[in-house]
C-alpha positions as CSV (number, residue, x, y, z in Angstrom):
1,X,0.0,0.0,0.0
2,X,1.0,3.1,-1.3
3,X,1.0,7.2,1.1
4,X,1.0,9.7,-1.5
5,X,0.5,13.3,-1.1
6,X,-0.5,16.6,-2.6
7,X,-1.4,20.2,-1.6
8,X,-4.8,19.5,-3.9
9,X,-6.6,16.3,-5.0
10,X,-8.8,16.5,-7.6
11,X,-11.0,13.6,-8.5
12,X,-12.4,13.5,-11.8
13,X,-10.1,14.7,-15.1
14,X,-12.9,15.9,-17.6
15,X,-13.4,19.5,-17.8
16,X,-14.2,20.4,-14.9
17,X,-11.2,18.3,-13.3
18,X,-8.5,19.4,-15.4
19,X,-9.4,23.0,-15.2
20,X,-9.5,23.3,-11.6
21,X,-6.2,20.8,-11.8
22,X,-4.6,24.0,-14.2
23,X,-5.9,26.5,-11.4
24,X,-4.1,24.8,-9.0
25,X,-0.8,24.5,-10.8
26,X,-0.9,28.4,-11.7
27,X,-1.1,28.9,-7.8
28,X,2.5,27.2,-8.0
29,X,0.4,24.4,-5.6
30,X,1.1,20.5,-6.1
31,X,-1.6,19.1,-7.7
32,X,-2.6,15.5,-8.3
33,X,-5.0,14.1,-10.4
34,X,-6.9,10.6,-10.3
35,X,-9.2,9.3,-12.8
36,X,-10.4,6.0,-13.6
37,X,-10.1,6.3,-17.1
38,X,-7.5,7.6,-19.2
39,X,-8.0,11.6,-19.0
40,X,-8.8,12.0,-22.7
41,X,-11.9,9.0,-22.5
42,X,-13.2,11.7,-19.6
43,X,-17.3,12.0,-20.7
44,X,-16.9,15.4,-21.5
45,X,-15.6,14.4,-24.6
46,X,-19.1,13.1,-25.4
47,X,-20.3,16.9,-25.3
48,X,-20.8,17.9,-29.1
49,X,-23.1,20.9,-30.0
50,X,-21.7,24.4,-28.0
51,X,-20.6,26.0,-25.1
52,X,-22.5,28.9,-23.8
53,X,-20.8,32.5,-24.1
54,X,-22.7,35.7,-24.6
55,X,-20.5,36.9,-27.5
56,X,-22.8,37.6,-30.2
57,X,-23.0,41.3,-30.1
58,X,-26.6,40.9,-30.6
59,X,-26.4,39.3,-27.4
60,X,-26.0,39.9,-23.8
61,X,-24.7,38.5,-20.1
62,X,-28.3,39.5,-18.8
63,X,-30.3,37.8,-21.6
64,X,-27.7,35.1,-21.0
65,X,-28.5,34.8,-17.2
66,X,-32.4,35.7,-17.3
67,X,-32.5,32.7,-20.0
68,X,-30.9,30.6,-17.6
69,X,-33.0,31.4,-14.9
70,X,-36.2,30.9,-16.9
71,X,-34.9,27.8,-18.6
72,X,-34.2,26.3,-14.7
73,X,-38.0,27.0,-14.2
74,X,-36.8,29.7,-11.5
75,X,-35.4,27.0,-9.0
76,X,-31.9,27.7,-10.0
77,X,-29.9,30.5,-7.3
78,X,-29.8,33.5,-9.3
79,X,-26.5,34.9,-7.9
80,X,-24.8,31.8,-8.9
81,X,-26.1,32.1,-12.5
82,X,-25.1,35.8,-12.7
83,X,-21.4,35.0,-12.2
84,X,-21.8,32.2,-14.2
85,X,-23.0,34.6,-17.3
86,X,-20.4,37.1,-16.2
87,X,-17.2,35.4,-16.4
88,X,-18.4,32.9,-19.7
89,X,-17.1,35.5,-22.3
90,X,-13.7,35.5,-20.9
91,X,-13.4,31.8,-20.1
92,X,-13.7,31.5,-23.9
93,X,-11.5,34.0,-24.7
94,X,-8.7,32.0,-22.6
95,X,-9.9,28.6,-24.1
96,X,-9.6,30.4,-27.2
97,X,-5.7,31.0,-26.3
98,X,-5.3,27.9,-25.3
99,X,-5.7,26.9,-29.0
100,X,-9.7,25.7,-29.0
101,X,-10.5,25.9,-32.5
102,X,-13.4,27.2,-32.5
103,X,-15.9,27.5,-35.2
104,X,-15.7,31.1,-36.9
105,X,-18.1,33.5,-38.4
106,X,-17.1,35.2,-41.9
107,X,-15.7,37.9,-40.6
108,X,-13.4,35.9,-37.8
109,X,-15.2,36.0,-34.7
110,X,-15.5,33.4,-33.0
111,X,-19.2,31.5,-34.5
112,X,-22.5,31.1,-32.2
113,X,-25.2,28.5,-33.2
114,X,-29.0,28.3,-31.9
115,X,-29.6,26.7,-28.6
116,X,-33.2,25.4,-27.1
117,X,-34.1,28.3,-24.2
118,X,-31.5,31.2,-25.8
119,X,-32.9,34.3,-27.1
120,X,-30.0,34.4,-29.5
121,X,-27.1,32.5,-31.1
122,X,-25.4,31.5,-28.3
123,X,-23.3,27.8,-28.6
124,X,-19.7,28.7,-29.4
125,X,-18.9,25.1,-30.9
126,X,-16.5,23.1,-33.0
127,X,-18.4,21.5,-35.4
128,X,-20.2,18.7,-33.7
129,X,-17.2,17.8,-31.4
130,X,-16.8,20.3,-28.7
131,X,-16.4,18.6,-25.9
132,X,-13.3,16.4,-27.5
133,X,-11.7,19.4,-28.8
134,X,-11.5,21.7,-25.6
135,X,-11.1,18.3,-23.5
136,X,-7.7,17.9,-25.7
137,X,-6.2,21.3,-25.3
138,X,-6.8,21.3,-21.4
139,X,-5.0,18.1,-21.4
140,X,-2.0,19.8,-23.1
141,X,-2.2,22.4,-20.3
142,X,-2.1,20.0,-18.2
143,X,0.6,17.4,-19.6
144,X,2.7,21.2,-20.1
145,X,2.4,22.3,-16.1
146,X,3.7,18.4,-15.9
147,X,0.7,17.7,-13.1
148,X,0.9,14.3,-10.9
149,X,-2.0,12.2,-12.9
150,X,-2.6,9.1,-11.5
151,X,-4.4,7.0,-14.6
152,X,-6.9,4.0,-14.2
153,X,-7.1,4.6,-10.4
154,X,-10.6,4.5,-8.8
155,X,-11.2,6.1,-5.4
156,X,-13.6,4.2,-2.8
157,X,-13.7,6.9,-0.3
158,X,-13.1,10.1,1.5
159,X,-10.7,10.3,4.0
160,X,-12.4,12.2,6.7
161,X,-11.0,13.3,10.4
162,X,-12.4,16.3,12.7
163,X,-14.8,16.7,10.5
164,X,-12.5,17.8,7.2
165,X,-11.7,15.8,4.1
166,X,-7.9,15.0,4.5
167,X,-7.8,13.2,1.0
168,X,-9.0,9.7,-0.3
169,X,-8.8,6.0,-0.1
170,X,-7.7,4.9,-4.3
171,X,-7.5,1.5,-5.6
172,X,-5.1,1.1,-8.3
173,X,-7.2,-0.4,-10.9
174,X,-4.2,-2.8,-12.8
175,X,-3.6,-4.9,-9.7
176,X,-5.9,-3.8,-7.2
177,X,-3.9,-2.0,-4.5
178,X,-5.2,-0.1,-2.4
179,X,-3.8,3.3,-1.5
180,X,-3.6,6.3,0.4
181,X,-3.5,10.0,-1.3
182,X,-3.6,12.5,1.6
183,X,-4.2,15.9,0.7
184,X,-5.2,19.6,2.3
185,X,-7.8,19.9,-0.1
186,X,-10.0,17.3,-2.5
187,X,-12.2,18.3,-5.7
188,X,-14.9,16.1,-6.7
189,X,-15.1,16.2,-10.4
190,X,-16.1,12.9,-11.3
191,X,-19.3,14.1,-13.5
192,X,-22.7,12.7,-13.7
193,X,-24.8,9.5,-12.7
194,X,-26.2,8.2,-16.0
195,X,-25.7,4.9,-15.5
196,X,-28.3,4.5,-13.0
197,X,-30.9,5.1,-16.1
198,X,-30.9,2.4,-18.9
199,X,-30.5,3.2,-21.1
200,X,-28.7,6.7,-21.4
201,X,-26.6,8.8,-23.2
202,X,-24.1,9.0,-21.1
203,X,-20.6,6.7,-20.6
204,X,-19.9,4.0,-18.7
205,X,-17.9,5.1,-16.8
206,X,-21.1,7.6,-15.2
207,X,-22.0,6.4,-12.0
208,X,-21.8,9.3,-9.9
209,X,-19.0,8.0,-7.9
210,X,-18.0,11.3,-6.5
211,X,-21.3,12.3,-5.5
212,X,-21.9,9.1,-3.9
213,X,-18.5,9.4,-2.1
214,X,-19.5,12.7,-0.7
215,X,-22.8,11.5,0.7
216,X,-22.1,8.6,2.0
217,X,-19.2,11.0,3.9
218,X,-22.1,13.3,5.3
219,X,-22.0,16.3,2.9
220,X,-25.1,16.7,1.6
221,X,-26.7,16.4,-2.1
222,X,-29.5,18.8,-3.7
223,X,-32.5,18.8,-6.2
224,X,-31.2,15.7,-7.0
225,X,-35.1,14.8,-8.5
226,X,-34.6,17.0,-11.0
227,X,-33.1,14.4,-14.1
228,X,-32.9,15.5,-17.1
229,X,-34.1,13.7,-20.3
230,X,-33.1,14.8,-23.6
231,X,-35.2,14.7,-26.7
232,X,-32.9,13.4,-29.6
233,X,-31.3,10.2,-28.4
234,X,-31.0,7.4,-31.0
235,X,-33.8,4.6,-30.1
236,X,-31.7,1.7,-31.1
237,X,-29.1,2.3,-28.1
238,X,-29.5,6.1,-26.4
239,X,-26.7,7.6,-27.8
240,X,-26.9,11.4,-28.5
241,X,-27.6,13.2,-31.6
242,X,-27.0,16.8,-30.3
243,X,-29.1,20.1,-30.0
244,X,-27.2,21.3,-32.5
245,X,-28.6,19.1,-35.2
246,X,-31.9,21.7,-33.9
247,X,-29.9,23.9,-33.4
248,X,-28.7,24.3,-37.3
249,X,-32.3,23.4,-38.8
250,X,-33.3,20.0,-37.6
251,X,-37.3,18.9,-37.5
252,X,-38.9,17.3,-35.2
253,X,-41.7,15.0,-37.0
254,X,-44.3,12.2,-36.1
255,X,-45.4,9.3,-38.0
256,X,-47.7,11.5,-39.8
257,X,-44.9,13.7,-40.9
258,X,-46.2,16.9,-38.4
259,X,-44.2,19.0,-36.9
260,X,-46.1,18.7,-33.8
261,X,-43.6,21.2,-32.0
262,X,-46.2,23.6,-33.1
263,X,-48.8,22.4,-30.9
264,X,-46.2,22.8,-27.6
265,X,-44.3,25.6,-28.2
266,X,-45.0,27.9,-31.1
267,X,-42.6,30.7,-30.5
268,X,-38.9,28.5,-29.8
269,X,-40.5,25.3,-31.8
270,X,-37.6,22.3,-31.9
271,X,-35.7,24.9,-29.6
272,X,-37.8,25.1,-26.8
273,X,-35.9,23.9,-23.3
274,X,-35.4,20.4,-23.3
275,X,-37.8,19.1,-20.5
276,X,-40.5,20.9,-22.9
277,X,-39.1,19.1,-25.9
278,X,-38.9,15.3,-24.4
279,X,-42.5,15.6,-22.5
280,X,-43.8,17.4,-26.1
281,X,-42.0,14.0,-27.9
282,X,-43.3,11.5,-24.7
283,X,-47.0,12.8,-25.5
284,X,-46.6,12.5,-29.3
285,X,-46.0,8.6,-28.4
286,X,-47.7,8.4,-25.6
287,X,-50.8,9.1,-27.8
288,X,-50.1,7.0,-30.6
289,X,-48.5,9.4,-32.8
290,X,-44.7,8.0,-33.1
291,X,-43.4,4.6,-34.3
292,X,-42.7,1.9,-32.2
293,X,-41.7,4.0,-29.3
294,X,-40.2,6.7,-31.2
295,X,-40.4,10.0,-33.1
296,X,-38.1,11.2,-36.2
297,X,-35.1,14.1,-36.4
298,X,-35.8,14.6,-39.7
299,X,-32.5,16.9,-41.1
300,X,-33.2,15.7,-45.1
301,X,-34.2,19.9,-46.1
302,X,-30.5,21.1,-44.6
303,X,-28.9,19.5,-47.7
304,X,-25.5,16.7,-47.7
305,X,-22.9,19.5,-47.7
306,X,-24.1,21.4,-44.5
307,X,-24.7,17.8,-42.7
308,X,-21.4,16.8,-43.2
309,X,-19.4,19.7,-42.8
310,X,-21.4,20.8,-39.4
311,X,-22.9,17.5,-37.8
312,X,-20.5,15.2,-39.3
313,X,-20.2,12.9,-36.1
314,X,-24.1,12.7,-35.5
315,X,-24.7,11.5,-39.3
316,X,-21.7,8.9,-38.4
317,X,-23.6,8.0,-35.1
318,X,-26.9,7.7,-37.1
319,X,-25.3,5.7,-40.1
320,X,-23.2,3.3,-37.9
321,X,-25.9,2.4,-34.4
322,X,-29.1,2.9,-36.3
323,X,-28.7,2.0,-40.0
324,X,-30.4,5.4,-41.3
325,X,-28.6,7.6,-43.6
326,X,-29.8,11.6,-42.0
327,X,-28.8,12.8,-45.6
328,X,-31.8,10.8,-47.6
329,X,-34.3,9.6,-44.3
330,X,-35.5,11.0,-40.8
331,X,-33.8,9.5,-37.7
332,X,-35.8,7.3,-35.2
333,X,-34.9,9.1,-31.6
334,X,-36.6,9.1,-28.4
335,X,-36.0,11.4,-25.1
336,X,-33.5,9.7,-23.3
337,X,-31.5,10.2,-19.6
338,X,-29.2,13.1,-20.2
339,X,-27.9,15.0,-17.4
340,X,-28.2,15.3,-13.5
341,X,-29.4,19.1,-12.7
342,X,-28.5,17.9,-8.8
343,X,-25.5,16.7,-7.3
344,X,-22.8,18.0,-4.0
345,X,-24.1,21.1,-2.8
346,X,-21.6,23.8,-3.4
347,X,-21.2,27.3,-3.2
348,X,-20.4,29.7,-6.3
349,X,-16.7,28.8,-5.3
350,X,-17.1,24.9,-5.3
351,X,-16.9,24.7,-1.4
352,X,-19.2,21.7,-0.3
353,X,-20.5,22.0,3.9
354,X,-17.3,20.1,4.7
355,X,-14.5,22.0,5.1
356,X,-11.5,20.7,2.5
357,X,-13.8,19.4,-0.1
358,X,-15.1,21.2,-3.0
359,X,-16.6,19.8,-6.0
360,X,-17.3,21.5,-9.6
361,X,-19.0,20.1,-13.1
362,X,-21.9,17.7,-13.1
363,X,-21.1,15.8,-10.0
364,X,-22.2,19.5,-8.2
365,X,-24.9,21.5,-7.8
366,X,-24.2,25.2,-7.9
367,X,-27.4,25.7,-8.8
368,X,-27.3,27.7,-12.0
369,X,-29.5,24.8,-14.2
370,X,-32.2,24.5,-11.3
371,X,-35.2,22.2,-12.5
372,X,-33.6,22.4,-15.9
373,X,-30.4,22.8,-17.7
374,X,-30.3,24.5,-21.2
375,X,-28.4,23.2,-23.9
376,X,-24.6,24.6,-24.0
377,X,-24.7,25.8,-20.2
378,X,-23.2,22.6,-18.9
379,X,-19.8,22.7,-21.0
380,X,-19.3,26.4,-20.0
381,X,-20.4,25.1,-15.8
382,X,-17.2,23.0,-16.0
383,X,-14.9,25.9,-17.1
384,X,-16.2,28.5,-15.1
385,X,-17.1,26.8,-12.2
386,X,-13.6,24.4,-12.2
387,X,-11.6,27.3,-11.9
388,X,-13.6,29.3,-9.1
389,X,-13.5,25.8,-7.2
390,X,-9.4,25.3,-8.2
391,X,-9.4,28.7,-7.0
392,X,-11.1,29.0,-4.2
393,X,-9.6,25.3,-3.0
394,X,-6.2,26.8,-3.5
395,X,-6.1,29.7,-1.3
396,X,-7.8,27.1,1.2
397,X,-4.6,25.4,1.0
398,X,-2.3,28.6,1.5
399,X,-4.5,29.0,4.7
400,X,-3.6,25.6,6.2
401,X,-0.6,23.2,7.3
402,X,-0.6,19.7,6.2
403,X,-2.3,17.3,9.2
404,X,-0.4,14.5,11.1
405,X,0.7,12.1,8.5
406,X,-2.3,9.3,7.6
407,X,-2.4,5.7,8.7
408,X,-2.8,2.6,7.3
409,X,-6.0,2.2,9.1
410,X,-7.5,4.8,7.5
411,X,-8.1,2.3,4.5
412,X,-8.7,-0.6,6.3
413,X,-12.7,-0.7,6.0
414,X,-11.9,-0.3,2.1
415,X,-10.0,-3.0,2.4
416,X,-12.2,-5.1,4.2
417,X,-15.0,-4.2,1.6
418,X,-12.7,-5.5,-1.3
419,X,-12.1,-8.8,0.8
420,X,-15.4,-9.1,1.5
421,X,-16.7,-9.1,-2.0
422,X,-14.4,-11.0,-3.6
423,X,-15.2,-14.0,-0.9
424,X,-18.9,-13.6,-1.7
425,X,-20.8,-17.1,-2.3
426,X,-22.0,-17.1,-6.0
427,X,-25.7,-16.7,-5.5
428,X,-26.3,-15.8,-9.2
429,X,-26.6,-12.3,-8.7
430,X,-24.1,-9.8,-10.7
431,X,-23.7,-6.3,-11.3
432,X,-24.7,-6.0,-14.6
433,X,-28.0,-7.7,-13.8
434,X,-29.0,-5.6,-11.1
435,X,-27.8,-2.3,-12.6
436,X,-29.8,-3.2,-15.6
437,X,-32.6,-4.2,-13.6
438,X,-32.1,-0.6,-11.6
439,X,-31.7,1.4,-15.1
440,X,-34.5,0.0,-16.4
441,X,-36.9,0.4,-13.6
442,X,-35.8,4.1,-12.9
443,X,-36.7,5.0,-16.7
444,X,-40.0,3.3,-16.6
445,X,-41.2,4.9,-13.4
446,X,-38.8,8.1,-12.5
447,X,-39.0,8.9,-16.1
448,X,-40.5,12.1,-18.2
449,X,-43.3,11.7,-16.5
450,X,-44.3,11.0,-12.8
451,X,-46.9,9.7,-10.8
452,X,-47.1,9.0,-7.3
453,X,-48.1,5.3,-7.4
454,X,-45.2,4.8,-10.0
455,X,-42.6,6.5,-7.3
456,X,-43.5,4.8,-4.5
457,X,-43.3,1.9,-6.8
458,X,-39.9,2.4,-7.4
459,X,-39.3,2.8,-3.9
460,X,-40.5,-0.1,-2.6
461,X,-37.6,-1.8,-5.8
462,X,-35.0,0.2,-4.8
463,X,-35.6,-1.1,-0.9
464,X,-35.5,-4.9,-2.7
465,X,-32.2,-3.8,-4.8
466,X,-30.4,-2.4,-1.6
467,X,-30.9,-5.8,-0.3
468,X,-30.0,-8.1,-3.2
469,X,-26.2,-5.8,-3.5
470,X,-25.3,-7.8,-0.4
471,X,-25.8,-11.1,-2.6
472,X,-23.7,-9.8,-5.4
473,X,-21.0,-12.1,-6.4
474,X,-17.9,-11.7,-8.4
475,X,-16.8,-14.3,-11.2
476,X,-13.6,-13.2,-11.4
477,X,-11.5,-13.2,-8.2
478,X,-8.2,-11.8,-9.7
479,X,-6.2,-8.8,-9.0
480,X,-5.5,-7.6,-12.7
481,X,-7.7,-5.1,-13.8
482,X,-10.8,-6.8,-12.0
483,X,-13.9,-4.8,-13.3
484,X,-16.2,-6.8,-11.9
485,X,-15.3,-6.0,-8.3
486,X,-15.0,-1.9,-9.1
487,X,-18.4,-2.5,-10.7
488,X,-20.3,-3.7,-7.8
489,X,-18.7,-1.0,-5.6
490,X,-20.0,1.2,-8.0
491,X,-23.0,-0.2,-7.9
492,X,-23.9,0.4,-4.0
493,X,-23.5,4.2,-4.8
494,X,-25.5,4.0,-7.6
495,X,-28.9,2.5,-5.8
496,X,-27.9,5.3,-2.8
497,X,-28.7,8.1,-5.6
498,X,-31.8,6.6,-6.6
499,X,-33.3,6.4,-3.8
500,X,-32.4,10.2,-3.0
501,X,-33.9,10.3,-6.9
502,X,-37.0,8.5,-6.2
503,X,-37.4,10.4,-2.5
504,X,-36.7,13.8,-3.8
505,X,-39.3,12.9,-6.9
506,X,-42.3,11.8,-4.3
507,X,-41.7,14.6,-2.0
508,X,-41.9,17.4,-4.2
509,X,-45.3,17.6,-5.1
510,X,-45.4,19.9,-8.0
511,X,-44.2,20.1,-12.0
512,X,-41.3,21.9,-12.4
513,X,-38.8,21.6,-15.1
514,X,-37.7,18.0,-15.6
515,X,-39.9,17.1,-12.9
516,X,-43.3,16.4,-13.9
517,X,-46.0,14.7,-11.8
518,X,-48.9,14.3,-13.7
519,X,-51.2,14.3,-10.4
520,X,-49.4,17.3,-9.9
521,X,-49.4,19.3,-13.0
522,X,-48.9,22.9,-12.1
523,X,-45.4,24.8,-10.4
524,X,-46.3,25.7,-7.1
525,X,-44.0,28.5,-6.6
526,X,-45.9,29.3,-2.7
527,X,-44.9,25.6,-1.3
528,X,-41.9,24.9,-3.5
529,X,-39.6,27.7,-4.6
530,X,-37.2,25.7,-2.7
531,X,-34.0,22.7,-3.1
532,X,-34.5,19.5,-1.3
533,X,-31.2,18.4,0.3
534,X,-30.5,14.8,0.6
535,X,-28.3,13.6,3.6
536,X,-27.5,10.0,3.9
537,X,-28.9,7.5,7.0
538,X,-28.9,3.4,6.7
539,X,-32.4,3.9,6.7
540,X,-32.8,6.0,3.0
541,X,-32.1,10.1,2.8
542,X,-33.0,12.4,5.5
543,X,-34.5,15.6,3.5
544,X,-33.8,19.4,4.4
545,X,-34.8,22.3,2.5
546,X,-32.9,25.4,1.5
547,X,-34.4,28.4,-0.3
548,X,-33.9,29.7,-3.2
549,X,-31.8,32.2,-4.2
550,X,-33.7,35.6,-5.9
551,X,-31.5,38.3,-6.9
552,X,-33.5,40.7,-10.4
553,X,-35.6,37.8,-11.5
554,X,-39.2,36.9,-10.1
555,X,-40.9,34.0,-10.8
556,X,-43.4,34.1,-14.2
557,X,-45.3,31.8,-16.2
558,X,-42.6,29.9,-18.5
559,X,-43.4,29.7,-21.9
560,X,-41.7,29.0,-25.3
């Protein structure tokens, strides 16, 4: 067992790790960075369409941040989204330096596309691959500063003593030692939960470890109900066509060729907010208007030479996991599990309620996307919001001495865990199984919509999966690169957030954003302009509230 540490740990190396990793390094700090995937297979590579920046000069940072703050059906925290829409322009700029290519305009600025929920052109992308292409020139940054990166490592706790995170517990995924990395300071960037839904369009690799890590640690989680679904996922697997293929002209059509968009939001159409979109595409199906579970992206009027030159990954996506060529025939899709607007409740500097840890990206909640995130706002969340928290953890760190050096024992309950698994009796249960019996129940009962007899459903098979992880047996009882073991510690973090899903989802007894009962159809702004924090007991989450944060913008009827 290896003792390894740094002035700053940050957990996660997408975007939002490996800018507050950058921070860190510019503070002259020592900085180490674990991820359990090589840094450049982070999700945020998935991210295709734009990143939010009010550059357009038709455009503004308060039609930026009122946009926001409508799109989040006014539960986002308003000061939070006005530095947010502040300090985008600039993080650009410096991405911009940093040698993002960005997509231009004729004249050389830097191009804006359309985005669902923006007044104006908005998305600063690259094509259809933005996410990939800022991903790679942060990880030049960070190769350049020559930051500690420790690849294919997994962390199964937070160190905690006196009531501060003093760094984690890490198994090193290629032979399954377990180690200590001690630090003044940990980030949780380890992005979203996906996985939990089945199917989704997120990675494998999404199974909200870090927000799992921090609950089960006693820092508590917000509006984690609010799950976002988004409306152009390829039926045949889940994977994402992007807002963009909206964005630059795309229809939305049933099986009568209507562009029933019409009927649900006249003014924005295809680029309404996304909750509006997926229940305006559930309906159409729900009702017997689609195909087989399905509705089409039909992009055949935007012509081959715009397709390929702007959405050339999407037609590949379409071609290769659905068979249908976008250039000649509409694309089967379906609203699928997109994004967690919940997470770690942070401050506007990434500090969580425990001092030493601080979380930024996905795996946080801020809140600038509220009840729901628009399109474009959750790349620029992981710039912006990665360097406040690398910031603000780094003057943390100038503030305090390194603690008494760890001990073993502070991993020996990890370790115990491990052992404990791997000597399981085969009883026929395996991960896989139960997460896909988990996914599949959470999208057919905490889906696009709600009803209470559905949720407590759920509950009550949640309770049953909680019990059936303690039966879950590993076939393979190596040490090399053992993914079955990692997967079924993932998997007890993974029922956790559901249940604080499922609890948050029966509790609030409203519609609001992505959350949609349907015996509760209206926003109730008197009883629930409020977050619903999520503590963990053995006994399911123990639920707080937290208001909401009004600064110019009062509440209104939200339409598109």
């Amino acid at each position: 067992m290896g003792l390894f540490k740094h002035d700053i740990l940050v957990v996660g190396a997408g975007l939002a790790g490996q800018r507050a990793a950058i921070e860190g390094m510019r503070a002259g700090l020592n900085v180490g960075v674990i991820s359990k995937v090589y840094p450049v297979r982070s999700h945020s590579c998935a991210a295709q369409g734009g990143i939010n920046a009010a550059l357009n000069p038709d455009d503004s940072i308060e039609s930026h941040a009122f946009d926001t703050v409508k799109g989040s059906d006014y539960l986002g925290d308003q000061d939070a989204i006005e530095i947010f829409a502040n300090e985008s322009p600039l993080d650009i700029v410096e991405l911009e330096n940093m040698g993002v290519p960005f997509n231009r305009h004729p004249d050389g600025t830097i191009g804006s596309r359309p985005f669902g929920g923006a007044s104006y052109p908005r998305a600063c992308f690259i094509a259809d691959i933005t996410g990939q292409a800022i991903l790679h020139v942060l990880y030049e940054q960070l190769v350049q500063s020559r930051v500690k990166v420790y690849e294919e490592w997994w962390v199964s706790s937070l160190i905690v003593e006196d009531g501060e995170c003093r760094g984690v517990v890490a198994i090193e995924l290629s032979n399954l030692e377990v180690h200590i990395i001690q630090a003044k300071a940990v980030i949780l960037a380890t992005g979203g939960l996906g996985q939990v839904f089945a199917p989704t369009t997120n990675a494998l690799v999404c199974t909200g470890d870090g927000m799992s890590h921090a609950y089960h640690a006693g820092v508590p989680l917000m509006d984690m109900e609010m799950v976002q679904f988004h409306p152009t996922s390829l039926k045949s697997s889940g994977l994402l066509l992007s807002e963009a293929a909206r964005g630059d002209g795309g229809y939305l059509i049933n099986k009568d060729g209507d562009r029933f968009m019409t009927k649900y939001a006249p003014n924005k159409m295809e680029l309404a907010s996304r909750d509006v979109v997926s229940r305006a595409e559930q309906t159409e199906i729900n009702e017997g208007r689609g195909v087989d579970g399905c509705v089409f992206l039909d992009m055949r009027h935007l012509g081959r030479e715009k397709i390929m030159t702007r959405l050339g990954q999407i037609h590949e996506l379409a071609l290769i996991f659905s068979g249908v060529d976008m250039i000649d025939e509409p694309v089967p899709v379906r609203p699928g599990m997109h994004y967690m607007m919940g997470g770690i409740k942070t401050n506007y500097d990434g500090a969580s309620y425990m001092p030493g840890l601080y979380a930024a990206g996905e795996a946080a909640c801020v809140t600038i996307h509220g009840a729901n995130r628009l399109g474009g706002n959750s790349l620029m969340e992981t710039v912006v919001f990665g360097r406040r928290s690398g910031k603000a953890a780094s003057e943390y760190v100038k503030r305090k001495s390194m603690s008494k050096t760890l001990s073993e024992s502070s991993a020996e309950k990890d370790k115990e865990l491990i052992k404990s698994i791997i000597n399981r009796p085969d009883k026929g249960l395996t991960a896989p199984a139960v997460q896909f019996a988990l996914g599949n129940m959470m999208v057919e009962k905490v889906g696009v919509f709600r009803t209470k007899e559905q949720l407590e459903d759920a509950k009550k098979h949640i309770r049953k999966l909680k019990d059936d992880w303690h039966n879950v047996s590993v076939l393979n009882k190596g040490t090399t690169y053992n993914t079955d073991l990692i997967s079924v510690l993932e998997l007890r973090g993974m029922i956790d957030l559901a249940e604080s899903i499922i609890e948050g989802a029966i509790i609030r007894t409203e519609s609001r954003g992505a959350h949609t009962r349907v015996d509760f159809p209206k926003r109730d702004d008197d009883n629930w302009l409020k977050h619903l924090l999520f503590y963990h007991t053995p006994d399911g989450p123990k639920i707080e509230y937290l208001p909401v944060t009004l600064t110019k913008w009062k509440p209104q009827e939200r339409t598109y």
